[in-house]
C-alpha positions in Angstrom: 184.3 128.9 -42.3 182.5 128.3 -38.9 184.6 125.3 -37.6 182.8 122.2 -36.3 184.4 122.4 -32.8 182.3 125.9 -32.8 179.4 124.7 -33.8 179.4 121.8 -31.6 180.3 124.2 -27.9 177.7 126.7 -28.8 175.0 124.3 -29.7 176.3 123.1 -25.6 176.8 126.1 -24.3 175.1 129.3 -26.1 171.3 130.3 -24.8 168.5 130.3 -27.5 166.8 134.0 -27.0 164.0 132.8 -29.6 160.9 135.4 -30.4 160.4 138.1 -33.2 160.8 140.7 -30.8 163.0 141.1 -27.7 159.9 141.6 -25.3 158.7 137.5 -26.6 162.0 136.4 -25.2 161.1 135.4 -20.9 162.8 136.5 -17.8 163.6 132.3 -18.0 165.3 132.1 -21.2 167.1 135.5 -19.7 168.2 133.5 -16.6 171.8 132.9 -17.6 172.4 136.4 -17.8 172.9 136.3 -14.5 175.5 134.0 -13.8 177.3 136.0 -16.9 177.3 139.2 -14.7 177.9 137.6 -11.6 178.1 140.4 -9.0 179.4 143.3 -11.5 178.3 146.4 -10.4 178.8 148.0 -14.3 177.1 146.0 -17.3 177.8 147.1 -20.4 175.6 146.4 -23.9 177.0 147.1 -27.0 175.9 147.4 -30.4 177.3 146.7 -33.4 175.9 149.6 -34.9 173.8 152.4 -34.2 170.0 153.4 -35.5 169.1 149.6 -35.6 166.0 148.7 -34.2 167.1 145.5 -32.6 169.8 146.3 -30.1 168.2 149.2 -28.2 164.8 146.5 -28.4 167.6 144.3 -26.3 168.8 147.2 -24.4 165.2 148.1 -23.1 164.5 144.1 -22.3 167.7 143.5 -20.5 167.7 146.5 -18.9 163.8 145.1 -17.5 165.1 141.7 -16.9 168.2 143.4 -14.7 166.0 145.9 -12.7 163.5 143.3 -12.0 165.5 140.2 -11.1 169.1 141.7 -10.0 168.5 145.2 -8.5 170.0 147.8 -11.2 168.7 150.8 -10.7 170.3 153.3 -13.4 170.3 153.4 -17.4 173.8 155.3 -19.4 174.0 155.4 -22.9 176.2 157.0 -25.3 174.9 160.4 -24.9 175.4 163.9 -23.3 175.7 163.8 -19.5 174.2 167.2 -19.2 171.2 166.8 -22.1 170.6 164.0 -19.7 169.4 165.3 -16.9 166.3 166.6 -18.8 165.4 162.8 -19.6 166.3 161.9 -16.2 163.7 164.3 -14.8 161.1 163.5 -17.2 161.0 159.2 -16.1 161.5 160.6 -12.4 158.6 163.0 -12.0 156.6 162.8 -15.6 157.2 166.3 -15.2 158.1 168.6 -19.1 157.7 167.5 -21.8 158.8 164.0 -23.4 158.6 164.8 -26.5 161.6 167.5 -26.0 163.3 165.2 -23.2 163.8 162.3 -26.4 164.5 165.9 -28.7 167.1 167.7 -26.2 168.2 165.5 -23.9 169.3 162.1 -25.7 172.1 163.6 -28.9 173.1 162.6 -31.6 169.5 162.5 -32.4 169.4 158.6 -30.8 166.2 159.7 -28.8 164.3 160.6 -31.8 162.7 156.8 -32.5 160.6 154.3 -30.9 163.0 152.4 -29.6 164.4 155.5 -27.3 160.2 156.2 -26.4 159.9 153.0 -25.5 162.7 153.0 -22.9 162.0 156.2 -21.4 158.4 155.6 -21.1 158.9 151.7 -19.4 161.3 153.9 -16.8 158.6 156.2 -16.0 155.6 153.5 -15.7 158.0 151.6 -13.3 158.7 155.0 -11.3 155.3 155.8 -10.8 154.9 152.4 -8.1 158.4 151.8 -7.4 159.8 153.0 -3.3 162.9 153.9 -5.1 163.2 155.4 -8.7 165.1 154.4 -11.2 167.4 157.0 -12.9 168.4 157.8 -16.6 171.7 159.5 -17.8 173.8 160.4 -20.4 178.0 159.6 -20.2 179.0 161.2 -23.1 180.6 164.9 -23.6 177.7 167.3 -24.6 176.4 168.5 -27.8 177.0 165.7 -29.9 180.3 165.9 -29.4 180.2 169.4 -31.4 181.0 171.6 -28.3 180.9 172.4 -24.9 178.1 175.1 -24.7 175.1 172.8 -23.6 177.0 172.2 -20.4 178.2 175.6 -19.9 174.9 177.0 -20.5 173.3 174.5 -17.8 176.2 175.1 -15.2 175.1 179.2 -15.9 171.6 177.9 -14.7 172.3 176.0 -11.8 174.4 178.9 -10.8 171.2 181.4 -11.0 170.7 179.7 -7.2 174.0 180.4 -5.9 176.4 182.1 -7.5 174.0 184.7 -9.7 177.1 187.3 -10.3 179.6 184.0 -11.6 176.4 182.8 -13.8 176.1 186.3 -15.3 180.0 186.6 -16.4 179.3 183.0 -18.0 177.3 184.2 -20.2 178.6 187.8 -21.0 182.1 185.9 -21.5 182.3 182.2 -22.2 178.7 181.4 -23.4 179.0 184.1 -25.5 182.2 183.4 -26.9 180.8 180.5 -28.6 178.9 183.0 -31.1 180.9 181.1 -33.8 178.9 178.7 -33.8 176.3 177.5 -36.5 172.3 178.7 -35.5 170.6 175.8 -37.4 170.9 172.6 -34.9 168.2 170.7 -36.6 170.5 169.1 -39.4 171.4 165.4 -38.9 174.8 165.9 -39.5 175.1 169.4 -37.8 178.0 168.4 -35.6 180.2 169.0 -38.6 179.6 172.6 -39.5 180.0 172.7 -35.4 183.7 171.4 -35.6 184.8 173.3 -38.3 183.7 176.7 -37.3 185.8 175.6 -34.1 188.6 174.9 -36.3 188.6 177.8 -37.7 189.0 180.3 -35.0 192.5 182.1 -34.3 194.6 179.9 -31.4 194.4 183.0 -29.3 190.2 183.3 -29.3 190.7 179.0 -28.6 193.2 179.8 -26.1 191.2 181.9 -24.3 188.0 179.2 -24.2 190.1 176.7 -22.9 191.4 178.7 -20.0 188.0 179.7 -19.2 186.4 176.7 -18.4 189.3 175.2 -17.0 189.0 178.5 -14.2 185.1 177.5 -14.3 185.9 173.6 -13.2 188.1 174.4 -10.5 186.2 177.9 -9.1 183.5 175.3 -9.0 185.5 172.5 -7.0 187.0 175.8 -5.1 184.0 176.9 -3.9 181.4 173.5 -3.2 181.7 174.1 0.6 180.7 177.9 0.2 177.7 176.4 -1.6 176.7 173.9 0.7 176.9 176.2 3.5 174.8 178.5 1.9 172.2 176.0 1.8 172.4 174.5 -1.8 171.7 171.0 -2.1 174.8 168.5 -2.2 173.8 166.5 -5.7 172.8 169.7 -7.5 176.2 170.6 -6.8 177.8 167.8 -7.2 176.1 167.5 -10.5 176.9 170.7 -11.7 180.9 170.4 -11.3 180.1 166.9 -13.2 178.7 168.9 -15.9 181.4 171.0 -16.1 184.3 168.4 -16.0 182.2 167.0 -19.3 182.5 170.5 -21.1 186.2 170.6 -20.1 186.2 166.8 -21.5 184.7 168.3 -24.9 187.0 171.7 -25.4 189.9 169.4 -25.0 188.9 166.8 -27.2 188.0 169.4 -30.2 191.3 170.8 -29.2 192.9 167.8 -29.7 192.0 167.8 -33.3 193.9 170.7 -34.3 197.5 168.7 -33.0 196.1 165.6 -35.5 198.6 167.1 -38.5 201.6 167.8 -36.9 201.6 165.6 -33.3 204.3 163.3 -33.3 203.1 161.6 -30.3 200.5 159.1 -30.0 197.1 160.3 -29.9 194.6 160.3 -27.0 190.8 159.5 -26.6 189.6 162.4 -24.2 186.1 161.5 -25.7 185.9 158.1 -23.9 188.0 158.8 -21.0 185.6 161.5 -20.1 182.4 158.8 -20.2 184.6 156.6 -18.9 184.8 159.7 -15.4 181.4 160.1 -15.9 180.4 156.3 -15.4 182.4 156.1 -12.0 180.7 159.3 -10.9 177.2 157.6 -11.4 178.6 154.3 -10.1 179.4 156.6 -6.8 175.5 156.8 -6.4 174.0 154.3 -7.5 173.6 150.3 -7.0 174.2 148.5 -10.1 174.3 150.1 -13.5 173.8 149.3 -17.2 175.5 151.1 -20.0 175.3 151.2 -23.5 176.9 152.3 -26.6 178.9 151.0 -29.5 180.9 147.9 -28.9 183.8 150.1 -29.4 183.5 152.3 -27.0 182.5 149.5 -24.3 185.1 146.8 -25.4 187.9 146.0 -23.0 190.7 146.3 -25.2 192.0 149.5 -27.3 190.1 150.5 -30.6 191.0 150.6 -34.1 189.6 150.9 -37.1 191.7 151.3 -40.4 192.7 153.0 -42.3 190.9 155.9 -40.0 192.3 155.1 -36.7 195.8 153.2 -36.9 196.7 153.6 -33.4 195.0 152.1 -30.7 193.0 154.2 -28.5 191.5 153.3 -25.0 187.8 153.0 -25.0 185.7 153.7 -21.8 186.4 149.6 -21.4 189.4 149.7 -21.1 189.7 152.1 -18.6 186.6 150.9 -16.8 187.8 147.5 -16.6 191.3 148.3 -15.2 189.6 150.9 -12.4 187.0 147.8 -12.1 188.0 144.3 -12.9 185.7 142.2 -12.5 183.2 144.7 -11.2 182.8 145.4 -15.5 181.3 142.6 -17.6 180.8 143.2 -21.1 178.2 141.7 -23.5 179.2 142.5 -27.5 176.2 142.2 -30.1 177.1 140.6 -33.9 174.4 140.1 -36.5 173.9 137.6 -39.2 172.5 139.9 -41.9 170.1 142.7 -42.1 169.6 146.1 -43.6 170.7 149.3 -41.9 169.8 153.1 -41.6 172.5 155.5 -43.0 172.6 159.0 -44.2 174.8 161.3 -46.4 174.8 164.6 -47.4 173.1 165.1 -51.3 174.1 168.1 -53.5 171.2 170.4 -52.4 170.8 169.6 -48.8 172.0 172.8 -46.1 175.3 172.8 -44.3 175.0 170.3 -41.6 172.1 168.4 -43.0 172.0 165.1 -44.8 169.8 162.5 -46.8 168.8 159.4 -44.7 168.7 155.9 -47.3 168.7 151.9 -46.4 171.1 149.6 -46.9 171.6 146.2 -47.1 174.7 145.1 -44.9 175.7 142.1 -48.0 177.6 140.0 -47.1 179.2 139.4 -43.9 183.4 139.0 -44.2 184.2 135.7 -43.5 187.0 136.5 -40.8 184.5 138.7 -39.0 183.0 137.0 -35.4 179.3 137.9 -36.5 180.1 135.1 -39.6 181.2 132.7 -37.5 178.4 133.0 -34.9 176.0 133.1 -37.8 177.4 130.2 -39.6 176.3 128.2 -36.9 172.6 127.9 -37.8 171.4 128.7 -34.2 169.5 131.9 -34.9 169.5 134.4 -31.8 171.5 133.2 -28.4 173.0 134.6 -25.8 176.9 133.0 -25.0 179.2 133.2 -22.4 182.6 133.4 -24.4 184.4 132.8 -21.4 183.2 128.9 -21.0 184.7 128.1 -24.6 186.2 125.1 -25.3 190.0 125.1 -25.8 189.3 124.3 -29.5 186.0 126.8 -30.2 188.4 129.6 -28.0 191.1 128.5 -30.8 188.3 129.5 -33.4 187.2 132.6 -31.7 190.8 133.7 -31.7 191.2 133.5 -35.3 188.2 136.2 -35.8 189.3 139.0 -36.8 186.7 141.1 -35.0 183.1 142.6 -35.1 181.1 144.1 -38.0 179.5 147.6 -37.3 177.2 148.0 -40.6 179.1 146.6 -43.5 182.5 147.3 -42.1 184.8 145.1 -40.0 186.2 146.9 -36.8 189.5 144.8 -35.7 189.3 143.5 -32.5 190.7 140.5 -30.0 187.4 139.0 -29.3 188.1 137.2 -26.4 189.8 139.7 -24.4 187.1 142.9 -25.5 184.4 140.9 -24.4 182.8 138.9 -21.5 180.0 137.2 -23.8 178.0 138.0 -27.1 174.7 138.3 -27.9 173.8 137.7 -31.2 170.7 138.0 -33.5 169.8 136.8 -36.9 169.0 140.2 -38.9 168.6 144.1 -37.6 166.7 146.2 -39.2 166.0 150.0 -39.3 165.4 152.0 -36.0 161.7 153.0 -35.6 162.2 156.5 -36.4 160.5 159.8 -36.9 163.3 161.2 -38.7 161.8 162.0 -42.9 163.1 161.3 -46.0 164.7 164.9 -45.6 166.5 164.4 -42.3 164.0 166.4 -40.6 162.1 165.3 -37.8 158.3 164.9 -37.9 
């Protein structure tokens, strides 16, 4: 299955990451990740699948090793950009509450485990002493990708300051035209009830959503000098038409969904050109970043997944690495085995909520690039994919992609990523989340 000519480059070439637990591994046996990045301003981590506890482990060690030894000074995941300003704030100042920044500003409930604790509260340690901090944000459209009203409600806020009569018709007209939505938020799988009760308003009340915040983005752009002349500082601004673009991002990508029937034209991934946006905005202020989310999102090629999504889509790698080059390096994650965190909804559980259970992945498809890496007996490593030999690159071209869980997500392995790091087994995320999908 492996191949011998495999075997034999990455037992050359790949970098043993041995320990039980990322924070064993040193900033030696780390070293090569340097000459894998070179001088790329964006670093992206992915993971093969998410609520695992190993790969945001990695994310919080590299993330160390890069601040420490090769001057990145920002953290982006897969999460709202406006939800993350409240995180940001927290690891900048200690100031609020961490408990609700992991709660309210990280979604899709990522920020309610260890894992997410850990990172946040290494960023705020290393604040407290450092001459410049380092910051924390989200790329992703707001609310879980249920709706735009966490960013509309936080441009309303910022425009308290300086524009108080705008921030009042916000939220007599387009704040409050998202009444439709449901009031329980606390259900793990609450973004669906979210969609639907989108879905199932009249085009006309749509329509009329979709104009407003369009008129909000670009009264916002209209009016940034009138702001700054009044005395309003330039990144609250600045961050506040950001926010907006993202809940522009999000009413077109729900809208989207209601053309998925009837288009006859190929579809389009608003989702991850708007994190894509969002990523060179933050790359506009700061040094050297690292981002994370799914392999799928940060892969450089188009994503696909069968029988649910037929037709490629561009990811936020692909669009970052043709605005970048080789300013974007991407490191993939595989797995050898392992059991995972999932949840579905049971017969008595609310509207929106579900039952978490564990799973055990089984085994691996043979085709799959995480079999072939772990067919090689070399237990956790680090390798640069790019340095292949012309008869492993042969083998690596034959995979037919990456797992995420059990399933196997088609992709061109050599061309979506830069280099892979690969551990032995995940396991769970560290969570606080109950047997009920509540969290305790």
């Amino acid at each position: 299955m492996n191949g011998d000519a495999l075997t034999e480059w990455l037992r050359l070439d790949a970098h043993p990451l041995a320990g039980d637990d990322p924070e064993d591994v040193s900033d030696a046996a780390l070293a090569p990740v340097l000459d894998i990045i070179g001088d790329s301003r964006v670093v992206a981590l992915g993971e093969s699948m998410h609520r695992t506890h190993e790969f945001p482990a990695w994310r919080r060690r590299l993330f160390r090793f890069l601040v420490e030894n090769a001057g990145f000074s920002a953290m982006v995941i897969e999460s709202g950009f406006p939800e993350g300003a409240l995180v940001d704030r927290w690891v900048s100042s200690g100031t609020g509450s961490l408990r609700r920044a992991l709660t309210e500003g990280i979604t899709y409930h990522f920020g309610k485990c260890q894992e997410a604790l850990d990172l946040v509260v290494w960023m705020r340690e290393h604040n407290a002493t450092a001459a410049a901090p380092l910051h924390f944000y989200g790329m992703d459209i707001p609310d879980s990708a249920a709706s735009p009203l966490p960013a509309l409600i936080t441009v309303a806020d910022a425009l308290d300051g300086m524009d108080p009569a705008y921030a009042e018709h916000l939220r007599r007209t387009l704040i409050a035209a998202h009444d439709f939505l449901p009031a329980d938020r606390s259900g793990l799988a609450r973004a669906a009830p979210a969609i639907h009760s989108y879905l199932a308003l009249d085009a006309p009340r749509r329509h009329t959503i979709t104009a407003g915040i369009a008129a909000l983005v670009e009264r916002l752009r209209a009016r940034r000098t009138d702001y700054l002349a009044d005395g309003a500082d330039a990144d609250t601004v600045d961050h506040m038409i950001r926010v907006a673009e993202t809940a522009r991002g999000a009413d077109a990508f729900l809208s989207a969904m209601l053309d998925g029937a009837t288009r006859t034209w190929p579809a389009a991934n608003i989702r991850d050109l708007t994190m894509a946006d969002t990523v060179q905005w933050i790359l506009e202020r700061e040094t050297r970043i690292l981002v994370f989310g799914a392999n799928g999102h940060v892969r450089k090629t188009p994503y696909v997944a069968p029988p649910f999504v037929t037709q490629p889509l561009a990811t936020v790698g692909t669009h970052l690495h043709a605005r970048l080059g080789d300013d974007y390096t991407v490191i993939g994650t595989t797995f050898g085995e392992g059991e995972v965190w999932l949840h579905r909804p049971s017969p008595d559980d609310l509207p929106g909520h579900s039952t978490p259970f564990l799973q055990e992945v089984g085994t691996l498809r043979p085709e799959s690039l995480d079999a072939h890496l772990a067919g090689s007996g070399l237990g956790a490593f680090l390798v640069d994919l790019r340095r292949a030999s012309p008869a492993a690159s042969a083998i690596l071209d034959r995979a037919h992609g990456t797992h995420n869980g059990p399933e196997l997500e088609p992709a061109d392995i050599r061309r979506s990523y830069d280099a892979i790091l690969h551990v032995e087994r995940v396991s769970p995320w560290h969570t606080w989340v109950d047997e009920r999908g509540r969290w305790s």
